[in-house]
Biopython code that builds the backbone (N, CA, C, O; Angstrom):
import numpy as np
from Bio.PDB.StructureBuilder import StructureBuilder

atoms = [
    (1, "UNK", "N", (-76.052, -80.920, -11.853)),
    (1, "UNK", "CA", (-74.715, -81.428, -12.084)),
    (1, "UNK", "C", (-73.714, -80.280, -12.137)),
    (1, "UNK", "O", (-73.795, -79.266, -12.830)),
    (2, "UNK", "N", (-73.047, -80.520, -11.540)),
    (2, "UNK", "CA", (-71.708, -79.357, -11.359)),
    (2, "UNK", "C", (-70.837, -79.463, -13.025)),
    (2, "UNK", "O", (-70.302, -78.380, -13.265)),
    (3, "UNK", "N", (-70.610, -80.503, -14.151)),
    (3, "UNK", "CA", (-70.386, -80.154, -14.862)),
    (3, "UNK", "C", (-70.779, -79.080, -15.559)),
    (3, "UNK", "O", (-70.189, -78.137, -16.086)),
    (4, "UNK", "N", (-72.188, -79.501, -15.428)),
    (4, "UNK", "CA", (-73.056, -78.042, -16.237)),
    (4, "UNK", "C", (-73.231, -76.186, -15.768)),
    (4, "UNK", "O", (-73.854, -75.219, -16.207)),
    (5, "UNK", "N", (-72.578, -76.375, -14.999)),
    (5, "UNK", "CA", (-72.297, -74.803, -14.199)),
    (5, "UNK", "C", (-71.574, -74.497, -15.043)),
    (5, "UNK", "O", (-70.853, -75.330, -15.592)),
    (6, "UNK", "N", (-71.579, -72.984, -15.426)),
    (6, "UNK", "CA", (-70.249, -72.318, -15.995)),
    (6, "UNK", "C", (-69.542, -71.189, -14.779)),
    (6, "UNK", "O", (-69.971, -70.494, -13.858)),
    (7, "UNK", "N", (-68.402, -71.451, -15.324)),
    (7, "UNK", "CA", (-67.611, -70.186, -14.114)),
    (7, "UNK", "C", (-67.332, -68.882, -15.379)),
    (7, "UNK", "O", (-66.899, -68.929, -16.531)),
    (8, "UNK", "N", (-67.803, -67.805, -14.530)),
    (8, "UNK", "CA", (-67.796, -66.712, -14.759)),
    (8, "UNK", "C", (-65.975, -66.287, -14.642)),
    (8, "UNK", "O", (-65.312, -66.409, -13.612)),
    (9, "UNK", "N", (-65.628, -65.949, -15.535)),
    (9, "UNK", "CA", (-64.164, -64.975, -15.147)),
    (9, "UNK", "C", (-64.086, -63.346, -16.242)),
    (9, "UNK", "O", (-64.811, -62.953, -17.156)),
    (10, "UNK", "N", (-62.928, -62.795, -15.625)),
    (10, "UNK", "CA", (-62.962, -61.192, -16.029)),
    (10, "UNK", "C", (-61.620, -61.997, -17.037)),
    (10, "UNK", "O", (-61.061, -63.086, -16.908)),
    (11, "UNK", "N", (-61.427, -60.676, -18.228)),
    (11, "UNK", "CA", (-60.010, -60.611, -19.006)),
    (11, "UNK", "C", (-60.061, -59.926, -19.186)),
    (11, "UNK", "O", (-61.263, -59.779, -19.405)),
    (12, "UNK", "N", (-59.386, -58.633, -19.409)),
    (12, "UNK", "CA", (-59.219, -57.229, -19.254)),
    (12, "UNK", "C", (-60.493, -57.072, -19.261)),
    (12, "UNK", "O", (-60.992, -56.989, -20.383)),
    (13, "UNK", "N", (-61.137, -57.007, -18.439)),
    (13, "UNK", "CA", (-62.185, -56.711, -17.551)),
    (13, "UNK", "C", (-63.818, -56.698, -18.389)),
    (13, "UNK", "O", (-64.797, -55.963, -18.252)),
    (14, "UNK", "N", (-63.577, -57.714, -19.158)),
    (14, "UNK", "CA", (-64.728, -58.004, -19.876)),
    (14, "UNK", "C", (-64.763, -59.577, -19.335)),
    (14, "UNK", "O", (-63.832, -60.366, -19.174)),
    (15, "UNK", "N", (-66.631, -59.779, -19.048)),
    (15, "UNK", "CA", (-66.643, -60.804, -18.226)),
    (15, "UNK", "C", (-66.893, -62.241, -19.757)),
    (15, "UNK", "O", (-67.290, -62.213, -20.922)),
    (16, "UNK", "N", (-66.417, -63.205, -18.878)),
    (16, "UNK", "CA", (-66.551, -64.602, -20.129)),
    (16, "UNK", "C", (-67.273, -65.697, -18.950)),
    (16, "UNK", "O", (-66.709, -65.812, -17.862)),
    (17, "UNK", "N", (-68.203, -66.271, -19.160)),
    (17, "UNK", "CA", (-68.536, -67.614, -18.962)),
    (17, "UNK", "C", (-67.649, -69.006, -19.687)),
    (17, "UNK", "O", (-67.701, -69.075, -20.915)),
    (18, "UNK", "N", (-67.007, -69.878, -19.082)),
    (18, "UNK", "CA", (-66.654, -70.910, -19.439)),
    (18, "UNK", "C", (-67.145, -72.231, -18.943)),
    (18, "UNK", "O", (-67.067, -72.410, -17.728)),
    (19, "UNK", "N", (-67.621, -73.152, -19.660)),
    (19, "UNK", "CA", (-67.756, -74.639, -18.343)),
    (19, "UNK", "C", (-66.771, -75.732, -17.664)),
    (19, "UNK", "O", (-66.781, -76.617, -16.808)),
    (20, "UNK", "N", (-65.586, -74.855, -18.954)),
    (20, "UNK", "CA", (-64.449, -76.618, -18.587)),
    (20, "UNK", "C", (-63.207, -75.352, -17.784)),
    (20, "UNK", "O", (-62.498, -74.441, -18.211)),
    (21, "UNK", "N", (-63.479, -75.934, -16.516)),
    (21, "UNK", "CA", (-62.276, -75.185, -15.595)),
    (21, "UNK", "C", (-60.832, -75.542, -15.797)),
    (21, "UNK", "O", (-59.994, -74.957, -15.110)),
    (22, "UNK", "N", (-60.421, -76.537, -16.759)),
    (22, "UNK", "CA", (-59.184, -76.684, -16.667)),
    (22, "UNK", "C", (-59.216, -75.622, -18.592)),
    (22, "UNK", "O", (-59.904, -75.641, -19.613)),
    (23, "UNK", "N", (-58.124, -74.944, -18.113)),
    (23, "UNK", "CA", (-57.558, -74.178, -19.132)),
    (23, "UNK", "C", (-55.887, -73.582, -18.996)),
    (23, "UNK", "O", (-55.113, -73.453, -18.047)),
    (24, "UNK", "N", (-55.799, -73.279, -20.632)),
    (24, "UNK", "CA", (-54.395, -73.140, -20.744)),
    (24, "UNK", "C", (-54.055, -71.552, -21.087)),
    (24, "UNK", "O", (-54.750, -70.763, -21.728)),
    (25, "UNK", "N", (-52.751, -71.331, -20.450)),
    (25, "UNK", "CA", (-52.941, -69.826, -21.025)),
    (25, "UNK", "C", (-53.302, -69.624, -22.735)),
    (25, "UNK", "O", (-54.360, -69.006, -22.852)),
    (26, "UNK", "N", (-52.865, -69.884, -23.679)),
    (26, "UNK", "CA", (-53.275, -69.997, -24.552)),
    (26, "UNK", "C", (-54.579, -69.772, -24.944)),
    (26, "UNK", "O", (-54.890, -68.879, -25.732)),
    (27, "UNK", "N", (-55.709, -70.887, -24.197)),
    (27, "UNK", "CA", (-56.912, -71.102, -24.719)),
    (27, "UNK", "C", (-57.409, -69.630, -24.212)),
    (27, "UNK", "O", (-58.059, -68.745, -24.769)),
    (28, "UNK", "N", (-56.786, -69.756, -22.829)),
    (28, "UNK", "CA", (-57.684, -68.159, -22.129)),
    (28, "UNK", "C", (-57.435, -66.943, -23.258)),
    (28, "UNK", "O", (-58.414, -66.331, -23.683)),
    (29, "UNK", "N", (-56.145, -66.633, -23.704)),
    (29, "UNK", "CA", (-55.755, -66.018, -24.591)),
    (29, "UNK", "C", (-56.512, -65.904, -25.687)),
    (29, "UNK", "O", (-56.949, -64.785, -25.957)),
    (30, "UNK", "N", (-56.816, -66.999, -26.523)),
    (30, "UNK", "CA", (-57.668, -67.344, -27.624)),
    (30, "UNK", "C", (-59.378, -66.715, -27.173)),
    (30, "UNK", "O", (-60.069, -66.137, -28.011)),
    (31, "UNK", "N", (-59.785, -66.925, -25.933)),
    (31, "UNK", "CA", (-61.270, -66.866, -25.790)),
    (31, "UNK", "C", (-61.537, -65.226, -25.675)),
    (31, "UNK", "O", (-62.633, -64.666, -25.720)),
    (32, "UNK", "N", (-60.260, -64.632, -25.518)),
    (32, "UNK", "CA", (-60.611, -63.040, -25.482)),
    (32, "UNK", "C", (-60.181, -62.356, -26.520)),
    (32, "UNK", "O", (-60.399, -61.145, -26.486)),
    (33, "UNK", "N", (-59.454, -62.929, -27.729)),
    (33, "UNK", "CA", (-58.675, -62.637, -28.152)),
    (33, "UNK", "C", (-57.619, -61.830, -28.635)),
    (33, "UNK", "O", (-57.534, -60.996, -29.536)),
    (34, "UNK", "N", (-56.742, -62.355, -27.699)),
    (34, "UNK", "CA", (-55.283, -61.842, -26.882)),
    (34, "UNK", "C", (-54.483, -62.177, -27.909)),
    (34, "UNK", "O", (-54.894, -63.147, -28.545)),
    (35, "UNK", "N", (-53.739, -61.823, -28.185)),
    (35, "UNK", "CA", (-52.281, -62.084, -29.392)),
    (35, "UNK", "C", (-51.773, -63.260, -28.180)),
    (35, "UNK", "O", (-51.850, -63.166, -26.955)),
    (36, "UNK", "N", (-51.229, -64.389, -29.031)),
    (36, "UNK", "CA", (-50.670, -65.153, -27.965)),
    (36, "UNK", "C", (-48.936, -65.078, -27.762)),
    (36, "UNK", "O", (-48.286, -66.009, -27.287)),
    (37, "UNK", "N", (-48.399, -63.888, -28.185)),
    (37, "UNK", "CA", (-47.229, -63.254, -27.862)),
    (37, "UNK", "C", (-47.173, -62.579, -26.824)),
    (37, "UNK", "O", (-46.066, -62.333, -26.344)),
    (38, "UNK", "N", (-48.586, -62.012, -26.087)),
    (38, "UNK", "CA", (-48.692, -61.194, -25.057)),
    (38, "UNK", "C", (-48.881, -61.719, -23.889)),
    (38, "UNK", "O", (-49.493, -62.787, -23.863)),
    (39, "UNK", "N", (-48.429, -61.139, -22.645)),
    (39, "UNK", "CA", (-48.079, -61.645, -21.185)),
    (39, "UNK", "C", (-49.679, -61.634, -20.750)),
    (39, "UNK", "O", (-50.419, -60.657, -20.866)),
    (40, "UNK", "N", (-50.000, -62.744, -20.299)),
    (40, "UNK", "CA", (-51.326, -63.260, -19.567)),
    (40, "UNK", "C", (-50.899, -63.234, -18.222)),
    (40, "UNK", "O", (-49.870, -63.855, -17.954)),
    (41, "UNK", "N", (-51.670, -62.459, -17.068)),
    (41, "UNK", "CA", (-51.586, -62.429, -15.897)),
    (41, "UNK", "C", (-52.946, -62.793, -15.008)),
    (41, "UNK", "O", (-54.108, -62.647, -15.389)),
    (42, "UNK", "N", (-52.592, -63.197, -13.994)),
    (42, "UNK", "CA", (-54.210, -63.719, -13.166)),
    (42, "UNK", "C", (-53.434, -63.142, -11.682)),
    (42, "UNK", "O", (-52.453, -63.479, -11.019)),
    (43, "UNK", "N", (-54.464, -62.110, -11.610)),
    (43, "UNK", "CA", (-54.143, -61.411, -10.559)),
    (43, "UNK", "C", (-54.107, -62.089, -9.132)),
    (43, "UNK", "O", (-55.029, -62.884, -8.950)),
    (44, "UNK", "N", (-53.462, -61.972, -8.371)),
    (44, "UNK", "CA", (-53.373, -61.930, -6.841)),
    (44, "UNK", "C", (-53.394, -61.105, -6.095)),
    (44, "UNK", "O", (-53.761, -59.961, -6.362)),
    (45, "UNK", "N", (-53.084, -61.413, -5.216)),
    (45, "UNK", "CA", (-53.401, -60.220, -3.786)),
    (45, "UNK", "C", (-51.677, -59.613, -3.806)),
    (45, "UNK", "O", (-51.547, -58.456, -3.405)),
    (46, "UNK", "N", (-50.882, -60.072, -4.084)),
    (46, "UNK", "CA", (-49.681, -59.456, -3.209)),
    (46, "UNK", "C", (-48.830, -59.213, -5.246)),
    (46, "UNK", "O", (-48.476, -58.111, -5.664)),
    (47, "UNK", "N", (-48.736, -60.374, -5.980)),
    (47, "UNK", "CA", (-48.333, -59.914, -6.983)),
    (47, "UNK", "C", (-48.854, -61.164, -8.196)),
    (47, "UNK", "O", (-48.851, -62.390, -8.083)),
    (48, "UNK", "N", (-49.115, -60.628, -8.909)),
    (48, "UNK", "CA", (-50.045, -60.876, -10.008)),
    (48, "UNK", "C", (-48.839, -62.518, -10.569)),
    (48, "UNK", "O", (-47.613, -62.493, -10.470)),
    (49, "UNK", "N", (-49.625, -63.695, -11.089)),
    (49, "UNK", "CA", (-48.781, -64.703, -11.428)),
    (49, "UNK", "C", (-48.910, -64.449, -13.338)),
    (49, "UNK", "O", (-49.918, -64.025, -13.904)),
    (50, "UNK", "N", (-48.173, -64.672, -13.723)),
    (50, "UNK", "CA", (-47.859, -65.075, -15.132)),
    (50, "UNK", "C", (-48.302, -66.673, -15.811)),
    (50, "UNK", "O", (-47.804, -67.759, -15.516)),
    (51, "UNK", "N", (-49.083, -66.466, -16.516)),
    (51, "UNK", "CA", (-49.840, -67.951, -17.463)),
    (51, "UNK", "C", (-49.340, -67.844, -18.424)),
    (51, "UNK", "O", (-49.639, -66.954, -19.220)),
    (52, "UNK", "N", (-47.949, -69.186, -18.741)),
    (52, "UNK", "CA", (-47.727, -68.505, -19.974)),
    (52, "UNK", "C", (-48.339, -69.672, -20.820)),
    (52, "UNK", "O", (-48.787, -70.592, -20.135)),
    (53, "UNK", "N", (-48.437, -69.802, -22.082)),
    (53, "UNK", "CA", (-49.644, -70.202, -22.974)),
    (53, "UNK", "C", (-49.527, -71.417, -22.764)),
    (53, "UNK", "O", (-50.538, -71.988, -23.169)),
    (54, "UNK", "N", (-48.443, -72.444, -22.122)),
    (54, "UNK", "CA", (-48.782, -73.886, -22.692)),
    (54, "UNK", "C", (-48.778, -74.273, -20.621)),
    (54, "UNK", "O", (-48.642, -75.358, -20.056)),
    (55, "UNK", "N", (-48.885, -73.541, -20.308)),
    (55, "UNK", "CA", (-49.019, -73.670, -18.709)),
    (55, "UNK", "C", (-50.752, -74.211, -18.824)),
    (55, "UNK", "O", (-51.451, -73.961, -19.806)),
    (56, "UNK", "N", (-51.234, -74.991, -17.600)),
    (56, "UNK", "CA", (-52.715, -75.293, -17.639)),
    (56, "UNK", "C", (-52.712, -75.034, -16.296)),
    (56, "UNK", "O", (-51.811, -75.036, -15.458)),
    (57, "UNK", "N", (-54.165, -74.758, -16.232)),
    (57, "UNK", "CA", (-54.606, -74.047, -14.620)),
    (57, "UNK", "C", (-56.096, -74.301, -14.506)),
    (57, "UNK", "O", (-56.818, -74.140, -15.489)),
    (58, "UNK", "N", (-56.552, -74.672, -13.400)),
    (58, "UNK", "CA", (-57.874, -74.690, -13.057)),
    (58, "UNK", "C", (-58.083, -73.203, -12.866)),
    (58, "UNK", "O", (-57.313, -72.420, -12.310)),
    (59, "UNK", "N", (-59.358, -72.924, -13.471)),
    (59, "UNK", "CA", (-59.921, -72.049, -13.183)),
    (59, "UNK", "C", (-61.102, -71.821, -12.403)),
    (59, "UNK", "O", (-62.064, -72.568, -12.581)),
    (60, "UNK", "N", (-61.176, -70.699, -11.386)),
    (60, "UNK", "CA", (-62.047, -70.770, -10.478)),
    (60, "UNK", "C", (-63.507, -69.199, -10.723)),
    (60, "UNK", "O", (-63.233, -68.053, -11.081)),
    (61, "UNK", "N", (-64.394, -69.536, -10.510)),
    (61, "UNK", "CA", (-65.352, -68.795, -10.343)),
    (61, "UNK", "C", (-64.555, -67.193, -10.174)),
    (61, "UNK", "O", (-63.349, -67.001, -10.017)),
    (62, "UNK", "N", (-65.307, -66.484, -10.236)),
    (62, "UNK", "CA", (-64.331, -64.790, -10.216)),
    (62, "UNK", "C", (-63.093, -64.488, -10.285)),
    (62, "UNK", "O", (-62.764, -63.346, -9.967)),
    (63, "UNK", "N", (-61.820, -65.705, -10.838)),
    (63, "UNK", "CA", (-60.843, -65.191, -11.493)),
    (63, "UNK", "C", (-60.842, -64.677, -12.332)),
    (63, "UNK", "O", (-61.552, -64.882, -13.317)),
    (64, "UNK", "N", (-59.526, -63.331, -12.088)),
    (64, "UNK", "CA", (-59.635, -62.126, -12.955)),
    (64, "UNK", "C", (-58.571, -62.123, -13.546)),
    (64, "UNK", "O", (-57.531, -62.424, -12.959)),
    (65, "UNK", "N", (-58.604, -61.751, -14.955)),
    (65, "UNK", "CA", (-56.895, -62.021, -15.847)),
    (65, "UNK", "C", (-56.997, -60.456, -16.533)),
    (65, "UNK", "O", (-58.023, -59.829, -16.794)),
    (66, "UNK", "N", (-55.330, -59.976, -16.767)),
    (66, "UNK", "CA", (-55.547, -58.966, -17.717)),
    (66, "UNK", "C", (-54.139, -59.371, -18.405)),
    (66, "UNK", "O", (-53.602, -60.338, -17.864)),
    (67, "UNK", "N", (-53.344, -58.723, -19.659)),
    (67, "UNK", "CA", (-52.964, -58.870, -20.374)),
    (67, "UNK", "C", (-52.119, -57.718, -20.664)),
    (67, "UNK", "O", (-52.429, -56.625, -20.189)),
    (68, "UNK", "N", (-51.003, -57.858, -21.453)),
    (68, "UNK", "CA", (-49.875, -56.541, -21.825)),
    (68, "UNK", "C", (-49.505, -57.260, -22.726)),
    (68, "UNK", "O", (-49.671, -58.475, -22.838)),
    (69, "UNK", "N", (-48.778, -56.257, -23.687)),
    (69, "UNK", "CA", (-47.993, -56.691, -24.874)),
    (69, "UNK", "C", (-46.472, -57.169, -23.905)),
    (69, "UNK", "O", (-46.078, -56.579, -22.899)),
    (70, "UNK", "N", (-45.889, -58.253, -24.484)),
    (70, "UNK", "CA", (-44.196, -58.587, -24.042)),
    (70, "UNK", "C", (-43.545, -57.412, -23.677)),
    (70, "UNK", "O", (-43.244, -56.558, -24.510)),
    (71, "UNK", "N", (-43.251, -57.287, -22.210)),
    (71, "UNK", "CA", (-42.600, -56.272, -21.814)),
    (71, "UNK", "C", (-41.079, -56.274, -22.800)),
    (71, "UNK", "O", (-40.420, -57.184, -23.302)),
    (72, "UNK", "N", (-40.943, -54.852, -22.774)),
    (72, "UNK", "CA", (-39.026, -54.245, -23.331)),
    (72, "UNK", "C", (-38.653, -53.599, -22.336)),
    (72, "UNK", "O", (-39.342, -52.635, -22.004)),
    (73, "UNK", "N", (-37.598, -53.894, -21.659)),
    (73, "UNK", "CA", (-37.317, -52.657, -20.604)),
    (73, "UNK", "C", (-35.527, -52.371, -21.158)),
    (73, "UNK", "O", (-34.405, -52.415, -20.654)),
    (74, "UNK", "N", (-36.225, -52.039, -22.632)),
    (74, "UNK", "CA", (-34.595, -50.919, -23.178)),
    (74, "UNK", "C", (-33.992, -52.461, -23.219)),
    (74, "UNK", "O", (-32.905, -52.250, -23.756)),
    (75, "UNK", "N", (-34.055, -53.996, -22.951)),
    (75, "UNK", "CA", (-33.091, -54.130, -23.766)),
    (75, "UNK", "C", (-31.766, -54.324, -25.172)),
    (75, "UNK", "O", (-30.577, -54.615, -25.307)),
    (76, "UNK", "N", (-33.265, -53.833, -26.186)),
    (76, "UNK", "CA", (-33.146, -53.890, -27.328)),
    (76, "UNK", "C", (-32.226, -52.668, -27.783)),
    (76, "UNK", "O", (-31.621, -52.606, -28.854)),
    (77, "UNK", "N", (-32.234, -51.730, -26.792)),
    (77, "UNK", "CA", (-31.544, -50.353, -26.768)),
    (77, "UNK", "C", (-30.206, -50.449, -25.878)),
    (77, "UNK", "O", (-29.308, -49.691, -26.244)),
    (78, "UNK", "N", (-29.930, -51.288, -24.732)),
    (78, "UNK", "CA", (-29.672, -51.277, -24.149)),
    (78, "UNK", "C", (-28.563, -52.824, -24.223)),
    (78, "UNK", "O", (-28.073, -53.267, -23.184)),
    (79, "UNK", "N", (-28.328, -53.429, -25.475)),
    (79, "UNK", "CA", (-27.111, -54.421, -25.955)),
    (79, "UNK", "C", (-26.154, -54.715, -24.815)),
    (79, "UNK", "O", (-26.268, -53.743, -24.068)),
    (80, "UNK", "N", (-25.400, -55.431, -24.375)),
    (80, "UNK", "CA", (-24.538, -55.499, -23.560)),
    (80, "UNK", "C", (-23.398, -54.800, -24.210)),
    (80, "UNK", "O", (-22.693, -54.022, -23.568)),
    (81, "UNK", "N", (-23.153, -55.121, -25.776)),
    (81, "UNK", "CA", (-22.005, -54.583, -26.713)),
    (81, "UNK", "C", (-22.246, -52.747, -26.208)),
    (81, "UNK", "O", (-21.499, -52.091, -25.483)),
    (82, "UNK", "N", (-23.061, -52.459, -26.638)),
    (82, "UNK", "CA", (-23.715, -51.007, -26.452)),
    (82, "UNK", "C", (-23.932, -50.304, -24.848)),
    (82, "UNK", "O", (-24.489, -49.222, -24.666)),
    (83, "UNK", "N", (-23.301, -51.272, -23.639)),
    (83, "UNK", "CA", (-23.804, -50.846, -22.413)),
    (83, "UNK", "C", (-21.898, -50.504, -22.066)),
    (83, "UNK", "O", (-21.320, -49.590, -21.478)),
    (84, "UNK", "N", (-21.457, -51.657, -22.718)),
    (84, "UNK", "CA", (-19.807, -51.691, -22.280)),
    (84, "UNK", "C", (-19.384, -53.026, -21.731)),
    (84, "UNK", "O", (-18.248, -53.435, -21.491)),
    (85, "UNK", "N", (-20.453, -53.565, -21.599)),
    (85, "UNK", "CA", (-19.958, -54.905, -21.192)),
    (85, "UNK", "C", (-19.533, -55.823, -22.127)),
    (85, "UNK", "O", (-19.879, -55.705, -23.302)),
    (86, "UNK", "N", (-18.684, -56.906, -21.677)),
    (86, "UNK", "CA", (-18.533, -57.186, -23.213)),
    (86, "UNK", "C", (-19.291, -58.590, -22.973)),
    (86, "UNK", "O", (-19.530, -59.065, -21.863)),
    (87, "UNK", "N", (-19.706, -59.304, -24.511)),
    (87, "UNK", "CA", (-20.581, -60.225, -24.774)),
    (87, "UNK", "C", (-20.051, -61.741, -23.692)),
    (87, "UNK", "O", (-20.616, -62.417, -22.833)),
    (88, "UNK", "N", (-19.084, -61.740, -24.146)),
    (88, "UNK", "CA", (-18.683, -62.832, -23.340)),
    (88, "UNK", "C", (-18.896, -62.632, -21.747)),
    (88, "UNK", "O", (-18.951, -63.713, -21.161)),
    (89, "UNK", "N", (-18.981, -61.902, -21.211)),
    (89, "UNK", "CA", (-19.598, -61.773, -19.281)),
    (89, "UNK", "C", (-21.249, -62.255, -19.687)),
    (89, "UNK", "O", (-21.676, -63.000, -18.806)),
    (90, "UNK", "N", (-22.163, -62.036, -20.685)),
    (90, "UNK", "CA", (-23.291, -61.665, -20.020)),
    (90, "UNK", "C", (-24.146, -63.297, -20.801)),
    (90, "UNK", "O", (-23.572, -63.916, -21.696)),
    (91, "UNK", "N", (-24.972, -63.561, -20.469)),
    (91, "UNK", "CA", (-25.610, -64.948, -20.758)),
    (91, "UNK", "C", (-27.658, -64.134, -20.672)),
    (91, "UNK", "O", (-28.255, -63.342, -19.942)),
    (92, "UNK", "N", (-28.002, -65.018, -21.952)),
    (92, "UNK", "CA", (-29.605, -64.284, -21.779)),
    (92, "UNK", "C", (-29.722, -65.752, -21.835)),
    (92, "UNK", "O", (-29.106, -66.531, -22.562)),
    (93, "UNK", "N", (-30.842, -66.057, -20.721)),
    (93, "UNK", "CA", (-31.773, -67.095, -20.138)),
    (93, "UNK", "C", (-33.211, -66.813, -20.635)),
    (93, "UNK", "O", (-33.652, -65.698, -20.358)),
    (94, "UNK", "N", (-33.999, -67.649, -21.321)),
    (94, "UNK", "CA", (-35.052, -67.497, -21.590)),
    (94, "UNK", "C", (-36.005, -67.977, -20.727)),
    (94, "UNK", "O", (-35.845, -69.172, -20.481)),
    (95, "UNK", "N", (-37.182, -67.329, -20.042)),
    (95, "UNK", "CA", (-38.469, -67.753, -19.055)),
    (95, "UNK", "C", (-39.220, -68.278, -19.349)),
    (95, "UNK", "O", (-39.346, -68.348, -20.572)),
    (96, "UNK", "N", (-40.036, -68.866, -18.667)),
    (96, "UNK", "CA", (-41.616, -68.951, -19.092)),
    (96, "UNK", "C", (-42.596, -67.653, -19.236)),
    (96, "UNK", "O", (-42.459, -66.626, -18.571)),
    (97, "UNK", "N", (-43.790, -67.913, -20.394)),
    (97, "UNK", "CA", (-43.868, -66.619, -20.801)),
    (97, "UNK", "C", (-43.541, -65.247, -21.247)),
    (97, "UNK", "O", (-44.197, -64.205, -21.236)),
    (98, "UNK", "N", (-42.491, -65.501, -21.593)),
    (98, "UNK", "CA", (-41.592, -64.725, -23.124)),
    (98, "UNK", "C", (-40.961, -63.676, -22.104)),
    (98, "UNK", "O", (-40.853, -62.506, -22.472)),
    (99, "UNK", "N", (-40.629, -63.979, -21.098)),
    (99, "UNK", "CA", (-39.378, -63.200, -20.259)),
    (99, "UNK", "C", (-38.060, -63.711, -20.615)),
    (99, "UNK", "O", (-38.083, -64.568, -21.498)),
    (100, "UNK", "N", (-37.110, -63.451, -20.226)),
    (100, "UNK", "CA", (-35.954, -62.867, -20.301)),
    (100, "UNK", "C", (-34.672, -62.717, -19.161)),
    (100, "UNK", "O", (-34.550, -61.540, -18.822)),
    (101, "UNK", "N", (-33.903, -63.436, -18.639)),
    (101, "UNK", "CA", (-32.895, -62.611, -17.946)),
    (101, "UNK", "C", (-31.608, -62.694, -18.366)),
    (101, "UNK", "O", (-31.215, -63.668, -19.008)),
    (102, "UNK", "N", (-31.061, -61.984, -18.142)),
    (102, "UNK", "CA", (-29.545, -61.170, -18.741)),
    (102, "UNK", "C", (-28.964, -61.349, -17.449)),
    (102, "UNK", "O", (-29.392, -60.859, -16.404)),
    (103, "UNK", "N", (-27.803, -62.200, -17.607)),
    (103, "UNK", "CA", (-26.809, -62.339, -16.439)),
    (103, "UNK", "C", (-25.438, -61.788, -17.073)),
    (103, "UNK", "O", (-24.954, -62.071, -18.169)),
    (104, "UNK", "N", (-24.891, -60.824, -15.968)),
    (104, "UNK", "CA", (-23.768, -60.642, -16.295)),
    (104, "UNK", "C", (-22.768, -60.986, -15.086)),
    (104, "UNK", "O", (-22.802, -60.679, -13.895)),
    (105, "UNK", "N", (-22.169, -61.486, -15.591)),
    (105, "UNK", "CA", (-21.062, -62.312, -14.638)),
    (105, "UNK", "C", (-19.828, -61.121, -14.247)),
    (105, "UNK", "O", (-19.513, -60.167, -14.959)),
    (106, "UNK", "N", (-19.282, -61.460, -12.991)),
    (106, "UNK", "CA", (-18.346, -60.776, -12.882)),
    (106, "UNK", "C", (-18.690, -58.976, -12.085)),
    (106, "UNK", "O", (-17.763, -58.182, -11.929)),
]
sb = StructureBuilder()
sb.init_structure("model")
sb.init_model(0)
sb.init_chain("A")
sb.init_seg("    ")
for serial, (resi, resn, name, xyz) in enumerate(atoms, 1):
    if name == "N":
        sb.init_residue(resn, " ", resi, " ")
    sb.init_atom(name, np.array(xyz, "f"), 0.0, 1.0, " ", f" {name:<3s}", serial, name[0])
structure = sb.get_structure()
């Protein structure tokens, strides 16, 4: 019975057996245990996709996931008040999986 197979997958490169292919970033998170504040990625060929925890995904035999703490790229350093722009141009949009974009208008 194909239920009873487990699929093998990598997470930062330690291997896990699972049997139930449907999973959530979260759970994947939980089975390695990943802080579930941190960016879950499942690599590809051209650029790696983002799982963020309440996303669900079949999982397949030799999928490979690795993990980072929530990227900062300076904007905590980097304020719009503190860049020169002023607050009113710029709008922060929240992502899936604890990204971020900063629009500044104008």
């Amino acid at each position: 019975m194909d239920h009873e197979r487990k699929i093998e997958i990598v997470i930062n490169k330690k291997r896990y057996e699972i049997s139930e292919p449907t999973q959530t970033g979260a759970s994947l998170k939980n089975l390695a245990g990943i802080p579930l504040n941190d960016v879950l990625f499942l690599q590809r060929p051209r650029e790696d996709e983002v799982i963020p925890n309440e996303t669900t995904i079949e999982v397949k035999n030799g999928d490979q996931f690795h993990s980072q703490p929530p990227a900062n790229y300076g904007l905590g350093a980097a304020t719009p008040d503190v860049s020169g722009v002023h607050p009113e141009r710029t709008a922060l949009h929240p992502q899936p999986g604890g990204w971020n974009h900063l629009v500044i208008r104008d």
